[in-house]
C-alpha positions in Angstrom: -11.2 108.4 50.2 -8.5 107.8 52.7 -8.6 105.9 56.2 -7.3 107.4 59.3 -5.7 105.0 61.4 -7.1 105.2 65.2 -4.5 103.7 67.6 -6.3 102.1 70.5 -4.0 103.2 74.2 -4.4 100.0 76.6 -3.3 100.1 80.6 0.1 99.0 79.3 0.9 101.8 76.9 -0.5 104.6 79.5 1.9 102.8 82.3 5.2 102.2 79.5 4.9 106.1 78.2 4.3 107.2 81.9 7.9 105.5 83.1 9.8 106.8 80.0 8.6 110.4 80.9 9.5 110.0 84.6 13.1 108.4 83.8 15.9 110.1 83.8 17.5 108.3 81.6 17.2 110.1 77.8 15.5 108.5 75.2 16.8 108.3 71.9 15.9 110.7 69.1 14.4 113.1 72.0 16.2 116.5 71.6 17.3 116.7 75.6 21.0 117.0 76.7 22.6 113.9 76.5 23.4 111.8 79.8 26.5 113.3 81.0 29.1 110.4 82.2 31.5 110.6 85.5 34.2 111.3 83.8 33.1 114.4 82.0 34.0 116.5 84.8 37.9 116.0 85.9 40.2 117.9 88.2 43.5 117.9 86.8 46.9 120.0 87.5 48.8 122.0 84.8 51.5 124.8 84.3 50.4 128.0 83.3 52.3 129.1 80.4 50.9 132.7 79.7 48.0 134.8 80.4 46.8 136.6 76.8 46.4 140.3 78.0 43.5 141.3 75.7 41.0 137.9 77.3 42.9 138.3 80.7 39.1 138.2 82.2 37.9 135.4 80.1 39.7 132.3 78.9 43.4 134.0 78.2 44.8 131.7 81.0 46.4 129.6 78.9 47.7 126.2 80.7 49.2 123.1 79.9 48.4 119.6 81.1 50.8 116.6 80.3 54.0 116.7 78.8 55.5 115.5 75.2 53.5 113.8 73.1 50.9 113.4 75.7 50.7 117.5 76.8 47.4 119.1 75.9 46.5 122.8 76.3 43.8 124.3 77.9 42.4 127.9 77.3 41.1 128.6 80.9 38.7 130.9 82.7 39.9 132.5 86.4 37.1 133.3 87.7 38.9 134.5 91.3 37.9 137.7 92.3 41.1 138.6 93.6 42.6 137.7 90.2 46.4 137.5 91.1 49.3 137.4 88.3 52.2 135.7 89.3 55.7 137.4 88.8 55.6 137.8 84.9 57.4 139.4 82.0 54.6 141.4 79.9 55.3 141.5 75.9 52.8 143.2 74.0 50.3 140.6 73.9 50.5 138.6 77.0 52.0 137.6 80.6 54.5 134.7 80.7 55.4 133.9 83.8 59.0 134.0 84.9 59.0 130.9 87.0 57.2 127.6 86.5 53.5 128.4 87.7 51.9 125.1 88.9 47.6 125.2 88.6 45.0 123.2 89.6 42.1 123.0 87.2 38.4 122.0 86.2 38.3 120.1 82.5 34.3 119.6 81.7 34.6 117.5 78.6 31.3 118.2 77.6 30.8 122.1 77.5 34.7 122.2 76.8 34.8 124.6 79.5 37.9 125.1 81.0 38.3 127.0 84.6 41.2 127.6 86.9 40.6 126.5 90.6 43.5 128.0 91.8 46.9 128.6 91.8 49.5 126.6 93.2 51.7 128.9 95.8 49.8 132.1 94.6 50.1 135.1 97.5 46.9 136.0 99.1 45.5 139.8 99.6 43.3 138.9 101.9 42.8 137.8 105.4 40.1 138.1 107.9 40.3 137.1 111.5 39.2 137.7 114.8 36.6 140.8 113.4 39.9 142.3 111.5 40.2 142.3 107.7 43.8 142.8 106.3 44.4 143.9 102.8 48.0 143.9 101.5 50.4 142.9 98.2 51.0 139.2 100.3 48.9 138.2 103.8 50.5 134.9 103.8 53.0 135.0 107.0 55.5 133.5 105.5 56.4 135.4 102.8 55.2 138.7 103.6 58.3 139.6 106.2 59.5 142.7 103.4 55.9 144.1 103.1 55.0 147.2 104.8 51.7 148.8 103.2 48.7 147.4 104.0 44.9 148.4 104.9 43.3 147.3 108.4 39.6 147.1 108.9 37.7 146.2 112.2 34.4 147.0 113.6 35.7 150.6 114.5 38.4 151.7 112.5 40.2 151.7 109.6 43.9 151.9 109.8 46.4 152.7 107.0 49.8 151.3 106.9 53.1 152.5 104.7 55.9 154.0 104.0 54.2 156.5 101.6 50.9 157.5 100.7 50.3 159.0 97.8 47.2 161.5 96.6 47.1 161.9 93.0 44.6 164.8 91.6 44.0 167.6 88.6 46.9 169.6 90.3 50.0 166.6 90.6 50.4 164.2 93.5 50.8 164.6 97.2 53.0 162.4 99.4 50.6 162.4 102.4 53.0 161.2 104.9 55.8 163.3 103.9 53.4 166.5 103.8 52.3 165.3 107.3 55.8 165.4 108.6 56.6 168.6 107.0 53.3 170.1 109.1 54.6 168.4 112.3 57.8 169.7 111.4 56.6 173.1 110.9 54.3 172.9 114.3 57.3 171.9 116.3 59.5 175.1 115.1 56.5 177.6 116.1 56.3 175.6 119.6 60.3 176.4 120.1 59.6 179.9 119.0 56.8 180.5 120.8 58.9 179.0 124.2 61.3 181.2 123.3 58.5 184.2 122.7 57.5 183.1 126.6 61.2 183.5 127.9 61.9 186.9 126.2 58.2 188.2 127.7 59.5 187.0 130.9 63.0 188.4 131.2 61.4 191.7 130.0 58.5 191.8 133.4 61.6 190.6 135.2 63.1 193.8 134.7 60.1 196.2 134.9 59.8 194.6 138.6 63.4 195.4 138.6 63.4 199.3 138.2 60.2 199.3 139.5 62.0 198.2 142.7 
């Protein structure tokens, strides 16, 4: 016949296991995430090499950190929703950008997750001041002296800017603009007619009150 061993819980072990449970701190053997150190998380800057076209909207940012012996590479995330590729040369599996592309990002150590924060001299699209949002190639006012299309919003309106707008459907593509000149065009050549209609009509009563005479 066996024995069962009865273990006898005093003030001290209630307050002890009490305090371990309340701690933050992880106790070992306990299947928790482990204490996670300062230095897991680090903000670091990099070069973007090349952006892999098939993972462009996962961790295809491919940058690296360091140089020469002491470079490491970093498959990175860009999680910015107005996702903007600098100037690049496409081959038929990636991006590689045509100048050197400085980048700021996020290294957590522990998840080896890797995430671009952003990027170094990037253009924006976006602005939004004073009520107004701007959407264009570049919003940044120093480089965006050559741009011409853009898209204003305010409160009221929405106003279209370019050159050229272009409506593609099922039958080909329209050039609004140019098909808007064309009409104004066409509108301005039934005016002169029509003045000219008016002057002939009015010679011709001129000279029935004439005879009439």
């Amino acid at each position: 016949m066996g024995f069962t061993k009865h273990r006898k819980y005093t003030n001290k072990n209630f307050k002890d296991n009490f305090v371990n449970l309340a701690s933050n701190s992880t106790q070992k053997g306990h299947l928790t995430n482990q204490e996670r150190s300062a230095d897991d998380n680090q903000t670091v800057s990099g070069i973007l090499k090349h952006v892999i076209i098939d993972r462009i909207d996962t961790n295809g940012w491919i940058v690296e950190v360091g140089s020469g012996s002491n470079s490491s590479t970093y498959a990175c995330t860009n999680p910015n929703p107005f996702l903007t590729l600098p100037d690049s040369t496409k081959t038929n599996t990636m991006y590689v950008p045509k100048n050197k592309t400085h980048v700021e990002i996020s290294i957590d150590k522990q998840t080896k997750i890797y995430t671009i924060l952003r990027v170094i001299g990037a253009t924006s699209v976006l602005s939004n001041y004073q009520d107004t949002l701007k959407i264009s190639i570049d919003q940044n006012n120093k480089t965006n002296k050559d741009i011409v299309a853009g898209i204003q919003i305010t409160r009221d309106d929405i106003k279209l800017e370019a050159n050229s707008i272009t409506l593609k459907n099922a039958n080909g593509t329209v050039d609004l603009i140019a098909e808007q000149e064309t009409q104004a065009n066409q509108i301005q050549v039934l005016v002169n007619e029509n003045i000219l209609l008016k002057e002939k009509i009015n010679n011709i009563e001129n000279q029935l009150q004439k005879g009439e005479e």
